[in-house]
C-alpha positions in Angstrom: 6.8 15.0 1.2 5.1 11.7 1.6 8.7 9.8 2.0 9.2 12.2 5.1 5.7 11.2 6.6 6.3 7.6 5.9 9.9 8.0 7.4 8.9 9.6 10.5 5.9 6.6 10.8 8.2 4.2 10.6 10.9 5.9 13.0 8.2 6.4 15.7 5.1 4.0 15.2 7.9 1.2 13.9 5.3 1.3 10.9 6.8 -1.2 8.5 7.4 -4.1 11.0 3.7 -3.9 12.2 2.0 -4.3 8.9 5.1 -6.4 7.7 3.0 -8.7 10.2 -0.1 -8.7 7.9 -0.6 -11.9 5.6 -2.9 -12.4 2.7 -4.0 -16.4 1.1 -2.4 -15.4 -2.0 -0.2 -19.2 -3.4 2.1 -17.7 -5.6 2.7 -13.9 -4.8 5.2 -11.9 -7.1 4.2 -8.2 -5.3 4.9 -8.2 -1.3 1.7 -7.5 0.5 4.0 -5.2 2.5 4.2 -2.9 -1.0 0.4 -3.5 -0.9 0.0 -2.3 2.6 2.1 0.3 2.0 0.2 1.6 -1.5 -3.2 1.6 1.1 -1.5 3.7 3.3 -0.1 6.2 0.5 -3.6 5.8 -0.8 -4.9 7.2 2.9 -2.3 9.6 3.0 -3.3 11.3 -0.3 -6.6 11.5 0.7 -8.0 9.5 -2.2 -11.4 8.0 -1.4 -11.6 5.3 -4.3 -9.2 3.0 -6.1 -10.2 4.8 -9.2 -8.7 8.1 -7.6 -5.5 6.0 -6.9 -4.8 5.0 -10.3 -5.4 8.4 -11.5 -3.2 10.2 -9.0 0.0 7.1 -10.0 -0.6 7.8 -13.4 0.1 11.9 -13.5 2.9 11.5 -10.3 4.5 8.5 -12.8 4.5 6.6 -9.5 3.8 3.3 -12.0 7.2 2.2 -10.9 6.8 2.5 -7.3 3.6 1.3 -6.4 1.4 -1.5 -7.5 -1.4 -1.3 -10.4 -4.9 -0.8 -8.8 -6.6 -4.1 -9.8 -3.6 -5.7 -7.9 -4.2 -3.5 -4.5 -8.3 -4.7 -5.2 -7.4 -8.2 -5.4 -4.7 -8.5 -2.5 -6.8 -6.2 0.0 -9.7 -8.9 -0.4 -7.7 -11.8 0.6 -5.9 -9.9 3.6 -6.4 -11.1 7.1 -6.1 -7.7 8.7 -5.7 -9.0 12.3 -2.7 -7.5 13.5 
């Protein structure tokens, strides 16, 4: 379900090349901040209101592989510049 909503965001809102314009101040980063973007949206799109929600929903859906951990998202998000 959610890859047909994020499929038809990116086929008609081009979603993925504008936040693929987002930046963070991270030195060294080993997870994209796309994938971080992109675990915020999934995040909105489940309608989960905290990060604590988040991890709890990755952990039943075994989504572990697919998105980022939590703390990651937490750290990453604060260093974002979100001007797009």
């Amino acid at each position: 379900m959610f890859k047909k909503l994020i499929d038809y965001s990116n086929k008609i809102f081009d979603l993925f090349s504008i936040i693929a314009s987002i930046t963070d101040r991270r030195i060294k980063a080993q997870i994209a901040t796309v994938k971080i973007v992109a675990a915020i949206i999934v995040m909105h799109f489940t309608n989960q209101g905290s990060l604590h929600s988040l991890s709890q929903e990755i952990t039943f859906k075994k989504l572990k592989a697919y998105l980022p951990s939590v703390s990651t998202i937490a750290r990453t998000a604060d260093s974002m510049d979100w001007l797009i």
